[in-house]
Each structure stands twice: as structure tokens, then as C-alpha cells.
C-alpha positions in Angstrom: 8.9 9.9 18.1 5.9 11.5 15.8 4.9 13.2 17.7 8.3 15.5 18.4 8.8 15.4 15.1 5.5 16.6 13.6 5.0 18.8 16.6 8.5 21.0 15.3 6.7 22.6 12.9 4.5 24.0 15.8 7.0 25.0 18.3 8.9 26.9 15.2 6.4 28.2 13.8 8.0 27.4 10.4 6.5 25.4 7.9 7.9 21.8 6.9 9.4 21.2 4.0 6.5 18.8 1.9 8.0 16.1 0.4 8.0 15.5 -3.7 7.2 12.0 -3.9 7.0 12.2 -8.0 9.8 9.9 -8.1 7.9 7.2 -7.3 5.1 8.3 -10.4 2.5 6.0 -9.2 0.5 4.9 -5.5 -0.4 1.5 -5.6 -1.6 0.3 -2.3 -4.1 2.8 -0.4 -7.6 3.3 0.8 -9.5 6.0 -0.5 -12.7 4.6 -1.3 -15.4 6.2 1.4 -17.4 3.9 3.9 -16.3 0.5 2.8 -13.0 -0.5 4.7 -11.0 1.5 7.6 -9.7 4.0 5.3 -11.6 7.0 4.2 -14.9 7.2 5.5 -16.6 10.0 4.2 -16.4 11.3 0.6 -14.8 14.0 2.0 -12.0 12.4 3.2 -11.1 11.0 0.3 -11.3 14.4 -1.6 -8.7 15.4 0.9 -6.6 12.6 0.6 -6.2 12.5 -2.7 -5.5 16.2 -3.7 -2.7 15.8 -1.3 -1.4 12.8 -3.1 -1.1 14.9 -6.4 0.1 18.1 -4.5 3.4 15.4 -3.6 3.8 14.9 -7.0 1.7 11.6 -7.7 0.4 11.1 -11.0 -1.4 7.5 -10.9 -3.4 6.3 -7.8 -4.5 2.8 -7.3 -6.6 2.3 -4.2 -7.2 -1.3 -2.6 -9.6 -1.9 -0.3 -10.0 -4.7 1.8 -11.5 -7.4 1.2 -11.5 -9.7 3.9 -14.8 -11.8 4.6 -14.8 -11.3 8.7 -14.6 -7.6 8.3 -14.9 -5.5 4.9 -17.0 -7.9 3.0 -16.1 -6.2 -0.4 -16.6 -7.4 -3.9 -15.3 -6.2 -7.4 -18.7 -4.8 -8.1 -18.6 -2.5 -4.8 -15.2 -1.5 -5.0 -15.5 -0.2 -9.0 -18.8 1.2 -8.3 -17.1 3.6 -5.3 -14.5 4.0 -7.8 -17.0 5.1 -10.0 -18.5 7.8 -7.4 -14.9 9.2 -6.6 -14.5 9.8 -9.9 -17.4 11.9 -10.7 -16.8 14.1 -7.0 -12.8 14.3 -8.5 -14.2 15.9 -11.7 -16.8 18.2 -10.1 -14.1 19.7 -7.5 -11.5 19.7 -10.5 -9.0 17.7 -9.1 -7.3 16.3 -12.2 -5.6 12.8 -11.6 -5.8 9.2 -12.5 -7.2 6.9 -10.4 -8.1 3.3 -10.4 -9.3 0.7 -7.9 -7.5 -3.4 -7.1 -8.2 -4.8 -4.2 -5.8 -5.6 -0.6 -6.7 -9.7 -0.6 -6.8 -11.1 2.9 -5.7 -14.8 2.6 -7.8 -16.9 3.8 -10.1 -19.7 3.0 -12.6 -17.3 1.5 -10.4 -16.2 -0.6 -9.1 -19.6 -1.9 -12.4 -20.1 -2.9 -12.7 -16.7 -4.6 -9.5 -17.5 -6.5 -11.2 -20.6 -8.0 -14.2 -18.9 -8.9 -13.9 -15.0 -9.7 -11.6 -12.9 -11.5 -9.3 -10.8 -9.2 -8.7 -7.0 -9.2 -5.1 -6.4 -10.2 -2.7 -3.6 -9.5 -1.5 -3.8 -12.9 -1.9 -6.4 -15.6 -1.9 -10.4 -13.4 -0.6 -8.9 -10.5 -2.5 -9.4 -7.6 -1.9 -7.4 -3.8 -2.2 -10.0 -1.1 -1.8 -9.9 2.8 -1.9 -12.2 5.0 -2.9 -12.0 9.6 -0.6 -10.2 11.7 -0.7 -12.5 14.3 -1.1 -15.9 13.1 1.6 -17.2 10.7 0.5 -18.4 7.0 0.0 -22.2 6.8 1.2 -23.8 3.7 2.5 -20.7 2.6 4.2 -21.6 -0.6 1.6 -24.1 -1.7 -0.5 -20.7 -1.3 1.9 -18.3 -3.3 2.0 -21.5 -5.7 -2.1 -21.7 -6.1 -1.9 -18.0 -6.9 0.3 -18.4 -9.8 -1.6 -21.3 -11.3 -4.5 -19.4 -11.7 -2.5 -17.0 -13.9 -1.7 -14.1 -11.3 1.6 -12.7 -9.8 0.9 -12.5 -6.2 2.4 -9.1 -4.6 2.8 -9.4 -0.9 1.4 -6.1 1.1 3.9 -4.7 3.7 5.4 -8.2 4.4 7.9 -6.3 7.3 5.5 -5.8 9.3 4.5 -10.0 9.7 6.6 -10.1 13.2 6.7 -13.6 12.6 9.4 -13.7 9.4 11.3 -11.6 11.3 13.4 -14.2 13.2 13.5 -16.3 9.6 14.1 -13.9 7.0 14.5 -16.8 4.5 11.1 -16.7 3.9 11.5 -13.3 2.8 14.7 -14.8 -0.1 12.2 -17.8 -0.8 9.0 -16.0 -1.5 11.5 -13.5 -4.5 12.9 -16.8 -5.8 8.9 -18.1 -6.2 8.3 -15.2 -7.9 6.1 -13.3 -5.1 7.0 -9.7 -4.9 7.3 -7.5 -2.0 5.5 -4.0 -1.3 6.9 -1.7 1.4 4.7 0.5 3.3 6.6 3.6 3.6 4.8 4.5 6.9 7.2 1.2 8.1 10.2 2.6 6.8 9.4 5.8 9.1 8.7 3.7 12.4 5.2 4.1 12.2 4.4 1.0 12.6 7.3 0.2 15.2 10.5 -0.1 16.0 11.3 -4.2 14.3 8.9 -3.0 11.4 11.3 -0.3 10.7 14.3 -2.5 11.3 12.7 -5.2 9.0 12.1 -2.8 6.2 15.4 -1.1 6.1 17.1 -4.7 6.3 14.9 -5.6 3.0 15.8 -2.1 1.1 19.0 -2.8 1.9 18.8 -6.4 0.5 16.5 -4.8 -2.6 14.1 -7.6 -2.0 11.1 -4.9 -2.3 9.2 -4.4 -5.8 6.6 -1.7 -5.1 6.0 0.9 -3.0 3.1 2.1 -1.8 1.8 4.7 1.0 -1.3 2.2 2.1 -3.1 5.4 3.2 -6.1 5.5 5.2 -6.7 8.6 7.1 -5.4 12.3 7.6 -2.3 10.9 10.4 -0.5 8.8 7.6 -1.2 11.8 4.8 0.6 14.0 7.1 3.8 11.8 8.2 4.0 10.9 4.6 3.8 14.9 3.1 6.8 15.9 6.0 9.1 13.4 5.4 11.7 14.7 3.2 14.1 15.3 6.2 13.5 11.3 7.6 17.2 9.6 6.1 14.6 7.2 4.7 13.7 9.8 2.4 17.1 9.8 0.6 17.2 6.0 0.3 13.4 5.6 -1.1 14.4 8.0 -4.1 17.0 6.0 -5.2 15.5 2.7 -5.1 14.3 0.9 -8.3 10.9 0.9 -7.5 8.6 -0.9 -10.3 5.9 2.2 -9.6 7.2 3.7 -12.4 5.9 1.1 -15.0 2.2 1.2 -13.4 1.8 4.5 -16.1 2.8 2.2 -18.8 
């Protein structure tokens, strides 16, 4: 499907409308920090990445990198200090835009521990961007959600249509908004990036306006592309007129 739709511009030799995404003000969920997750890997990259996130009309980026103790062993110290060096190459190559660092949380044990112990990066004030496996379902998942809040943070759930396994129970979905977890689309879901049921699940929630945020969860030149050319998707229309709380991250 992307590819005859990206491939258009080619055969026409006409040049794709780029979408204005300054609607939704503010990125929160992306990875743009070089050489520590599977986003960006070079400094490069993330040069790139970025100045095409202002060009579509973003004004506030905040990248999250994994952390996630069997692959991107991350801490708060790492991820502020490559926040720190995209900074200084943003103001030597003049390319004028906020930007800030949180963290994507990958819930497991590890991080249970972490929750007891350290202070979380937040996407904005106590609120903290969480994910849980693809493949394996959550155990105790509300006692989890539940442990989050105790310590004083308001658990946002990363891309939560694309856990396959919620998709035959969307009660789950209803339960986790009446705990007071909130729900972050990916908008490459929304555009069947991801697949067919991911798109179908993320159109059912917009529909049900269980999502919160929005956020690109960038990580490489493919996604920057399908999200800059996708003002003609019929997505497109619906994402500008949802509530999204984006706006109140440049508050």
C-alpha cells in the first residue's frame, strides 16, 4: 500500500502535497537521540529528522528513547546528556526549535524496581510514557497502572492499538481511561503502517475518543516521509480535528 502511494509522486513527477502538522503544536513520543535506541543513529540523522519536524509545522519536540533493560539499557543521565549534544549541533546548524528528552518505559520487572527507586522522565509535569511487549500480554495489569499512580505519576500508554492482544477485549482499552491511564496514538497506525488490525484498532479508538496524545514515534527517514505526505490519507482530516492534549505540552 506504501509503497503505491509514496511511489505516485515518482510516476507523476509532481511533488506531494507536505502535510502541516502545526495543529498538533507539540511531538511527544519519538527517537531522535543518535546511537542509543533503534531510532536515529548518527547525529546526522537526527539533524534531518528534526528540521523536517519543524518544516511540518512542529513547534515542541519531546523525544523518548527506550529504555528497556534487555536491549537499550538507557538511564536519565544518558538520555539528557544526548539531549544535551543535539542541542548544541541544533544551534550550530541554526535550526531553531525546542526540544526536550522523557523516556519510552518498557514494563517490566526492571522497571518496577526503577519506579521504587529513581525519579522518572516525564513528557510533561507526572506524566510518564509507558509500553508494554507486543507479544506477551501484561500480567496484573491494573495493579501495574495502579503502582504507577502511587508513586505520584500519570502513566501514558504508548501506541496501545498496536497490543494485538486487547484487540479481541477492547474493555481493557474503557478500563485503563476510567483508571486514569491515558492513550497515545502512533499516527504511523492510523496510516496502516503498522498493519491492517493496528489501523482498524486506532480508528475504532479515535472514533471512541479514548486517545489523549499524539505522537509520530519517529525513528528513521521511512516514518519521516509517510508522515510529511500524508495530508491526502482520510486520516489526515480526522487527526486535525481531534482534541489532542499536545497542545498543552507548550504550556
Amino acid at each position: 500500500m506504501f509503497a503505491k502511494l509514496f511511489n505516485r509522486k515518482k510516476e507523476t513527477n509532481l511533488e506531494f502535497e507536505k502535510a502541516d502538522w502545526s495543529f498538533l503544536v507539540a511531538d511527544m513520543h519519538s527517537h531522535l537521540i543518535p546511537g542509543i535506541d533503534d531510532g536515529a543513529a548518527t547525529m546526522t540523522d537526527s539533524l534531518s529528522m528534526i528540521r523536517e519536524l519543524k518544516e511540518m509545522g512542529f513547534k515542541k519536540i519531546i523525544t523518548t528513547p527506550h529504555i528497556k533493560h534487555d536491549h537499550y539499557k538507557n538511564t536519565s543521565e544518558i538520555i539528557l546528556k544526548g539531549l544535551n549534544d543535539v542541542r548544541q549541533e541544533l544551534k550550530v546548524n541554526e535550526i531553531d526549535i525546542d526540544i526536550h528528552a522523557a523516556a519510552e518505559y518498557f514494563v517490566d520487572d526492571v522497571f518496577m524496581d526503577m519506579l521504587e527507586s529513581n525519579q522518572l522522565l516525564t513528557i510533561h509535569k507526572n506524566e510518564v510514557l509507558i509500553e508494554f511487549s507486543f507479544m506477551f500480554e501484561p500480567v496484573n495489569l491494573m495493579n501495574t497502572i495502579f503502582r504507577i499512580q502511587t508513586k505520584g505519576y500519570r502513566p501514558i500508554l504508548a501506541h496501545p492499538e498496536r497490543y494485538v492482544y486487547f484487540h479481541q477485549k477492547p474493555e481493557v482499552y474503557r478500563e485503563l481511561k476510567d483508571r486514569g491511564c491515558m492513550l497515545q496514538l502512533n499516527t504511523l497506525s492510523l496510516f496502516g503502517y503498522y498493519g491492517k488490525r493496528e489501523q482498524q484498532m486506532a480508528e475504532e479508538l479515535l472514533e471512541e475518543r479514548q486517545y489523549d496524545y499524539c505522537g509520530t514515534d519517529m525513528h528513521h527517514a521511512k516514518h519521516c516521509d509517510i508522515i510529511k505526505y500524508s495530508s491526502g490519507h482520510k486520516a489526515f482530516k480526522q487527526l486535525k480535528l481531534y482534541p489532542f492534549r499536545n497542545v498543552y505540552l507548550t504550556k
